[in-house]
N, C-alpha and C positions, 0 to 999 in steps of 0.2 A: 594420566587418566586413573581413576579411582576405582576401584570394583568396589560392590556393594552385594549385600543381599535384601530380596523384601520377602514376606510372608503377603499373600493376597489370596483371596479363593479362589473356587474352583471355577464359577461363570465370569468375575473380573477377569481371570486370567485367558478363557476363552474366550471373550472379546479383542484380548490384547490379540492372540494366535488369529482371531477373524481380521483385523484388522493390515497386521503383520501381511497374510495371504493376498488382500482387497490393493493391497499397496507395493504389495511387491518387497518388503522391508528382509534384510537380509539375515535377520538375527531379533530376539527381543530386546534386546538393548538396545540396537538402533532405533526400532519403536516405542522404546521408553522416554529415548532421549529425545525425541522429538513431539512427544504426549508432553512429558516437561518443557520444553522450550519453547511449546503452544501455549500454556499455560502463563509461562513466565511473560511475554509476548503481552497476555490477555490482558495480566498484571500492571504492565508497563503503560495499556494504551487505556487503561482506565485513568491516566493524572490527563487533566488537559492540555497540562504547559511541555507535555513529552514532547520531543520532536519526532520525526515520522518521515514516511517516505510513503506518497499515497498512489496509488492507481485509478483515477476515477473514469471509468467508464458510463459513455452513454447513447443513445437512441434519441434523436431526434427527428424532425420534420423540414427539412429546407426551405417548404416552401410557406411555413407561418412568420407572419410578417414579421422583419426586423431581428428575428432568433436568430441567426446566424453573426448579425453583425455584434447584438447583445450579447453573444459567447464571447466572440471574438474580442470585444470590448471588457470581458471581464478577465480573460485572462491577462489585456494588456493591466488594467486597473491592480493586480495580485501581480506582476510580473516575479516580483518576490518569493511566490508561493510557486509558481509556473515555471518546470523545469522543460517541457516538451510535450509536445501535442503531434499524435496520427490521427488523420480524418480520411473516413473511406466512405464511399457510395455504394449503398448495401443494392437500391437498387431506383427508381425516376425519383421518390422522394424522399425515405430515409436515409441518412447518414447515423456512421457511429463513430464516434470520437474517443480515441483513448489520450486523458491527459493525467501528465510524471507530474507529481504536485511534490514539494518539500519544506517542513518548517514546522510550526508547532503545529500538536493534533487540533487544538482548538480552533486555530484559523484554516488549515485544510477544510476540516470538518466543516467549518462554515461557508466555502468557498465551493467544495462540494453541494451543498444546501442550495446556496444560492445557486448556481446551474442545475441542479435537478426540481426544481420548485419553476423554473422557468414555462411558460405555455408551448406546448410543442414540444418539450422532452415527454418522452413517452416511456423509457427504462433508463435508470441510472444506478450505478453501485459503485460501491467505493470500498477498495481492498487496501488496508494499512499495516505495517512494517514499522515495529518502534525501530530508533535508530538516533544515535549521537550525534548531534551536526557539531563538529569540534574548529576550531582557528590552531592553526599549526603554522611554527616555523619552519623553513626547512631550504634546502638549496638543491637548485636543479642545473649543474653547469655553475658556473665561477656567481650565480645571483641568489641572493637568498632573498626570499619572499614569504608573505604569510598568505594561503588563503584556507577556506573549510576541506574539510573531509570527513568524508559518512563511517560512523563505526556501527554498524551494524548488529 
C-alpha cells in the first residue's frame, strides 16, 4: 500500500469528514479509497461490452395477465444472463423479485429493460458491479477442469 498526500480545500474536505461520520468510515483513507473505487467502478460500467454482475430488482402485480409467466419465460429465454432469482409476496397481489443477472453490461442492461418495461411492473432498479468473468484452468482433486470465475 502506497501513502500519498493531496492538497484539497477546506469545504471538499468537510464533506469528505461529513461523509466519513454518515458512513461510519474509520479513517479518511478508507473514505478515499472507496470515493475512488466508486469512481473507478463508474468508469468501468460506462463501456458496454464490460462484464458485470447485476442486481435487478422489481415490483410487480401477480395478478395482470400472463406477467408472471412472461418473467418467468424471460429469464428462462436469457438463462445465460440468469444467475438466480428470490420471489416474495409483499402482500394478496404484489410480489417483488430479486434477480443475480451476469455477463455483459449491454445485455443485462437490456434484459433489465425488457422486465421493467413489462405492464404490471410497477418499480424496478438495477444495481451493477463491473467485474471480470475470466476461463480458468485449474484442478480440484486429481481432475483438472476449466470453468469462469468473477474477479471482482
Amino acid at each position: 500500500m502506497q501513502r500519498i498526500t493531496i492538497t484539497i480545500d477546506d469545504d471538499l474536505l468537510q464533506a469528505v469528514d461529513d461523509l466519513m461520520t454518515r458512513r461510519g468510515y474509520g479513517s479518511r483513507s478508507e473514505a478515499m479509497r472507496d470515493i475512488v473505487r466508486e469512481m473507478v467502478d463508474r468508469e468501468r460500467l460506462s463501456e458496454p461490452e464490460t462484464d458485470c454482475i447485476g442486481a435487478l430488482t422489481f415490483v410487480f402485480d401477480h395478478e395482470v395477465r400472463d406477467l408472471a409467466r412472461r418473467i418467468t419465460n424471460a429469464h428462462h429465454e436469457r438463462h445465460d444472463l440468469s444467475i438466480a432469482s428470490m420471489h416474495v409476496h409483499l402482500n394478496h397481489e404484489s410480489c417483488l423479485e430479486v434477480s443475480v443477472l451476469r455477463g455483459p453490461l449491454r445485455e443485462v442492461q437490456g434484459f433489465a429493460d425488457a422486465v421493467a418495461s413489462q405492464r404490471g411492473v410497477r418499480s424496478a432498479k438495477l444495481h451493477l458491479i463491473p467485474a471480470r468473468i475470466a476461463t480458468q484452468e485449474h484442478a480440484h482433486g486429481e481432475a483438472t477442469h476449466r470453468h469462469e470465475h468473477l474477479e471482482i
